[in-house]
C-alpha positions in Angstrom: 0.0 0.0 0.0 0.8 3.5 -0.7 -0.2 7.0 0.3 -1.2 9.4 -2.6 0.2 12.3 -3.2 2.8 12.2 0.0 5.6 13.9 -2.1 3.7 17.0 -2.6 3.2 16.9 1.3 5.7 19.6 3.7 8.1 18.0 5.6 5.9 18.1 9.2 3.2 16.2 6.9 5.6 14.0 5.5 6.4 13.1 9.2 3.1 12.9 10.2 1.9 10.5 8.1 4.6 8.1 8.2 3.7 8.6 12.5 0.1 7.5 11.9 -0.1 5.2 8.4 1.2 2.1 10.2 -1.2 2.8 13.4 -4.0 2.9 11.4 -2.9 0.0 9.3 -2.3 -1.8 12.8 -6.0 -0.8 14.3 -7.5 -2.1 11.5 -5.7 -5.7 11.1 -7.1 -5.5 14.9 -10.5 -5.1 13.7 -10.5 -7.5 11.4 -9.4 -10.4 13.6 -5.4 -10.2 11.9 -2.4 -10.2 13.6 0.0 -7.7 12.1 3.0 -8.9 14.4 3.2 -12.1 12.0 3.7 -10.0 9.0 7.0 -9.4 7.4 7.0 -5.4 6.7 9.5 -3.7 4.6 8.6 -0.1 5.1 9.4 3.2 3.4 8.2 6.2 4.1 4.5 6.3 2.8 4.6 2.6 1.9 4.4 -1.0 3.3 5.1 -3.8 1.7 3.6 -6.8 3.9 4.3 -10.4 3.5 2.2 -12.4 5.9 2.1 -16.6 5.9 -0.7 -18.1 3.7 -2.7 -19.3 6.8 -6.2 -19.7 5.4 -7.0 -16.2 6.4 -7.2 -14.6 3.1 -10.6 -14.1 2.5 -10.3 -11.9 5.9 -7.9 -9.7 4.7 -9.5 -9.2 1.5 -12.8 -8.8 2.7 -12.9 -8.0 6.7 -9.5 -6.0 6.6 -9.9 -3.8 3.5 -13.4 -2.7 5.0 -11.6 -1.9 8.4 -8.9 0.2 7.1 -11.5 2.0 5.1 -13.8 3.1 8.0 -10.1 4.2 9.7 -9.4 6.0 6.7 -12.7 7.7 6.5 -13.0 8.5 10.6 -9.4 10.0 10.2 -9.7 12.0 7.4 -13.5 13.5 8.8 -10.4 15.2 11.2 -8.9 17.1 8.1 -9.0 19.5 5.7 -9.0 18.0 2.0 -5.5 18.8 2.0 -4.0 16.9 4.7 -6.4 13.7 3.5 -4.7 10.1 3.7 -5.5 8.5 0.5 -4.1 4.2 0.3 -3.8 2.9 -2.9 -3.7 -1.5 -2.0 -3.3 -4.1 -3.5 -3.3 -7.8 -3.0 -1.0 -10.7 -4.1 -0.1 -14.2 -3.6 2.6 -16.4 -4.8 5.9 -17.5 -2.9 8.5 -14.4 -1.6 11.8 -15.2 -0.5 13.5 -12.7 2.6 16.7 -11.7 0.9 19.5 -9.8 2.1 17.6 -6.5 1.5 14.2 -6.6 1.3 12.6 -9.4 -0.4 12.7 -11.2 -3.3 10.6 -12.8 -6.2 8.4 -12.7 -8.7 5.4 -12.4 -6.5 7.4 -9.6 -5.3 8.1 -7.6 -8.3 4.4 -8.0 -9.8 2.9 -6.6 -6.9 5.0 -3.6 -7.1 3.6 -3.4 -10.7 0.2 -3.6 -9.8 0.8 -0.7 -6.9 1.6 1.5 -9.7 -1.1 0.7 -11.9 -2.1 3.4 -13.8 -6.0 2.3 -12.9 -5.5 2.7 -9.6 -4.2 6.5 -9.6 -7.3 6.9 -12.5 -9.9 5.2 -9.7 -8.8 8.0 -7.3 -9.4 10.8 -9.5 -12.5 9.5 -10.8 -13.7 9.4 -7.7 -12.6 11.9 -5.3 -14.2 11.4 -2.0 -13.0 7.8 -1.7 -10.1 7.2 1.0 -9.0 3.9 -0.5 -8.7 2.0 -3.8 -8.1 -1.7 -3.8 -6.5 -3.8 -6.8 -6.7 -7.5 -6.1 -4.4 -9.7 -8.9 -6.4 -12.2 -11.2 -4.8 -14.9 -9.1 -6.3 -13.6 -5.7 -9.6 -12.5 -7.6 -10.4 -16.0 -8.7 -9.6 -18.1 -5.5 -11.2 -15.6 -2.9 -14.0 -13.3 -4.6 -15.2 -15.6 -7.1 -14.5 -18.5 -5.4 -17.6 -17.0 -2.8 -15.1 -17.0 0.6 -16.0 -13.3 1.0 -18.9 -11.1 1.0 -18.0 -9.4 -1.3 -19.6 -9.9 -5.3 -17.7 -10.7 -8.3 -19.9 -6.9 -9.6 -18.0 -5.2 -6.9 -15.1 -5.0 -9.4 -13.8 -3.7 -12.6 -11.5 -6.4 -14.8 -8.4 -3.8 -15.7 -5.4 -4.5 -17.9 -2.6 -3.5 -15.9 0.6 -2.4 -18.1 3.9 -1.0 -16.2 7.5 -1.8 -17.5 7.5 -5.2 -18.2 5.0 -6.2 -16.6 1.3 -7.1 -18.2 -1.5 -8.7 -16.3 -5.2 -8.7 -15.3 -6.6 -7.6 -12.0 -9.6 -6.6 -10.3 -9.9 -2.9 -9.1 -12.9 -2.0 -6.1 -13.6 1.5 -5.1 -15.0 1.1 -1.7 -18.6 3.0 -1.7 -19.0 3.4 -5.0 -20.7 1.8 -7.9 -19.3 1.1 -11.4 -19.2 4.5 -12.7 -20.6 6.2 -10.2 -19.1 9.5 -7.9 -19.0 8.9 -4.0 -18.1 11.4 -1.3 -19.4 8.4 0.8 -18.4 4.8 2.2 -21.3 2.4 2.0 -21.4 -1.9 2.4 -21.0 -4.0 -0.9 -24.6 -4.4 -2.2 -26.3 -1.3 -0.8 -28.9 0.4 -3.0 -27.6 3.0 -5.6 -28.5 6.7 -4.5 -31.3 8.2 -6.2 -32.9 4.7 -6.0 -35.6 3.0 -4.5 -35.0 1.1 -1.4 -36.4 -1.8 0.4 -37.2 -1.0 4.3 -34.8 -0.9 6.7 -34.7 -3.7 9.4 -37.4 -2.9 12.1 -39.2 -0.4 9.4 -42.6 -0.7 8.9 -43.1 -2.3 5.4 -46.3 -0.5 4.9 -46.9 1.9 2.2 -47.3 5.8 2.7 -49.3 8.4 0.8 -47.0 11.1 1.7 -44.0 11.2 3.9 -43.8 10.3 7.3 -45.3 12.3 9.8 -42.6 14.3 12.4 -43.6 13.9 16.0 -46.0 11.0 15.4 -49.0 12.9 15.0 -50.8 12.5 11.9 -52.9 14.8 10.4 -53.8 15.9 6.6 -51.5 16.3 3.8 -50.5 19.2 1.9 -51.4 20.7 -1.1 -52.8 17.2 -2.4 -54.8 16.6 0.4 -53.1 13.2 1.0 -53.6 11.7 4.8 -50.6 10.1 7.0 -51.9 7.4 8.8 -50.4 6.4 12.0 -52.7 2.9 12.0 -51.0 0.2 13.6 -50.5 -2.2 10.8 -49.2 -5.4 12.7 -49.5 -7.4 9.1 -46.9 -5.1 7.7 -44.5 -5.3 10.3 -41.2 -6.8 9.4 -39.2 -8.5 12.1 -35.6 -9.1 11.7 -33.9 -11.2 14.1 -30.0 -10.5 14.0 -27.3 -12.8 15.9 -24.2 -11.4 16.6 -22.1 -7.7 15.9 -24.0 -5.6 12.6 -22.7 -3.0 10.3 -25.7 -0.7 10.3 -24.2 2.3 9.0 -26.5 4.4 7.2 -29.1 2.4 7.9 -32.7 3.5 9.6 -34.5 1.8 12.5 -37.7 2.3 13.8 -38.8 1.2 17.3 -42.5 0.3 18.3 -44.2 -1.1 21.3 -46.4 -3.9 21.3 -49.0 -2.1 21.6 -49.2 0.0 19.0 
C-alpha cells in the first residue's frame, strides 16, 4: 500500500503521516481479527510492503480488513481538511517471496510492485474523489477468494483492468469502496447497498407498509398538503417486518424504527 500524493506533502506532513499510516494500518488488522506482528514489513516512508504466511485467512484480509482500514481511513480524514487527506492505494498478491538480504525477493514480489503503480489505480482516485482507498486484487487472488464466494464481497463489486507498467502485463480486479461502477462517491457504503437516487427496500425494524406522503414528524398525523393526501399512523401489525439479528451488525446508514407492542 501507498499514500497518494505524500511527495507534494511539507516536511511536518511527510512526518506525520509516516507517524500515523502504520497505526491505522495496525487498528484495522485488529479489527479484522489479523495479527500484524506475524507480518514481514519492509517499510518506506508512505509505503508498506507486507508479507504475511498463507494461513487460510485470506478471505479476511481481502474482505474483513480492507473494509476496516476503510472506516479508519474515512473516521481519520473526517479530522482534516481536504489537503492533509490520507488517501491508500492497496493491493493484494499471492505467490511464494523469498526474505533476501535486502528486502525481499521474487516474482510475487516484483508484480505486486507493478500492480501498486497501476495506472487504474491512480485513475480510480481521480475518478472518484471522496473515496479514501482504492483496492486492486491480482487475477490470481480474484479468482480463489472473490469468485471462489469465501467473501462477502460480489464478483460486480469490481472492474477487470489490464494492468501495463515496464515489463510487466497482467489482469486484475480494481474495487472503489462506496462506490458503484461508474458512479461518484463522497461516501463509504457496504457492498450491495442500493444506488443513491434509488428505490429502497425498508430498513430492518421499518414498517413495510406503504405511505401516501412522507412520514409524519412527532408521530401525530394529520392531513397532507397541497394534495390533500392523509398520513396514517394505523398500527398495521400485518406489515410489520421483524428481523432477528445474531451477533455484531454494520448498520451504518441504515434506519430503524422502534414500536411497542401495543401499537
Amino acid at each position: 500500500m501507498d499514500a497518494q500524493a505524500y511527495g507534494g506533502n511539507n516536511d511536518r506532513r511527510q512526518s506525520e503521516i509516516q507517524h500515523d499510516l502504520p497505526r491505522l494500518l495496525d487498528r484495522a488488522a485488529r479489527s479484522a481479527g489479523l495479527d500484524r506482528a506475524r507480518w514481514q514489513i519492509q517499510r518506506k516512508g508512505d509505503e508498506q510492503l507486507a508479507v504475511r504466511p498463507l494461513d487460510g485467512a485470506e478471505p479476511r484480509l481481502v474482505d474483513d480488513y480492507v473494509r476496516h482500514l476503510a472506516a479508519e481511513l474515512r473516521e481519520y480524514n473526517a479530522q482534516r481538511v481536504p489537503e492533509a487527506r490520507m488517501r491508500l492505494r492497496v493491493v493484494i498478491h499471492q505467490g511464494l517471496v523469498e526474505l533476501a538480504d535486502n528486502g525481499f525477493a521474487g516474482s510475487a514480489v516484483v508484480a505486486t510492485a507493478r500492480l501498486l503503480n497501476a495506472p487504474a489505480l491512480y485513475d480510480a482516485l481521480a475518478a472518484h474523489p471522496g473515496a479514501d482507498l482504492v483496492l486492486l486484487l491480482s487475477d490470481d487472488v480474484f479468482r480463489s477468494v472473490v469468485e471462489g464466494g469465501h467473501t462477502s464481497l460480489r464478483t460486480e463489486d469490481f472492474t477487470r483492468v489490464t494492468v501495463q507498467v515496464k515489463e510487466y502485463r497482467a489482469v486484475a480486479w480494481l474495487r472503489v469502496p462506496g462506490a458503484s461502477s461508474g458512479e461518484r462517491t463522497t461516501d463509504f457504503h457496504e457492498p450491495g447497498a442500493a444506488e443513491r437516487g434509488k428505490p429502497t427496500a425498508p430498513a430492518p425494524g421499518e414498517p413495510a407498509a406503504d405511505r401516501s406522503g412522507p412520514a409524519a414528524a412527532g408521530g401525530a398525523g394529520g392531513a397532507g398538503g397541497a394534495g390533500g393526501a392523509a398520513i396514517s399512523n394505523e398500527y398495521r401489525a400485518d406489515k410489520i417486518n421483524v428481523t432477528n439479528v445474531a451477533g455484531p451488525v454494520d448498520a451504518r446508514g441504515a434506519v430503524f424504527g422502534f414500536g411497542g407492542g401495543g401499537g
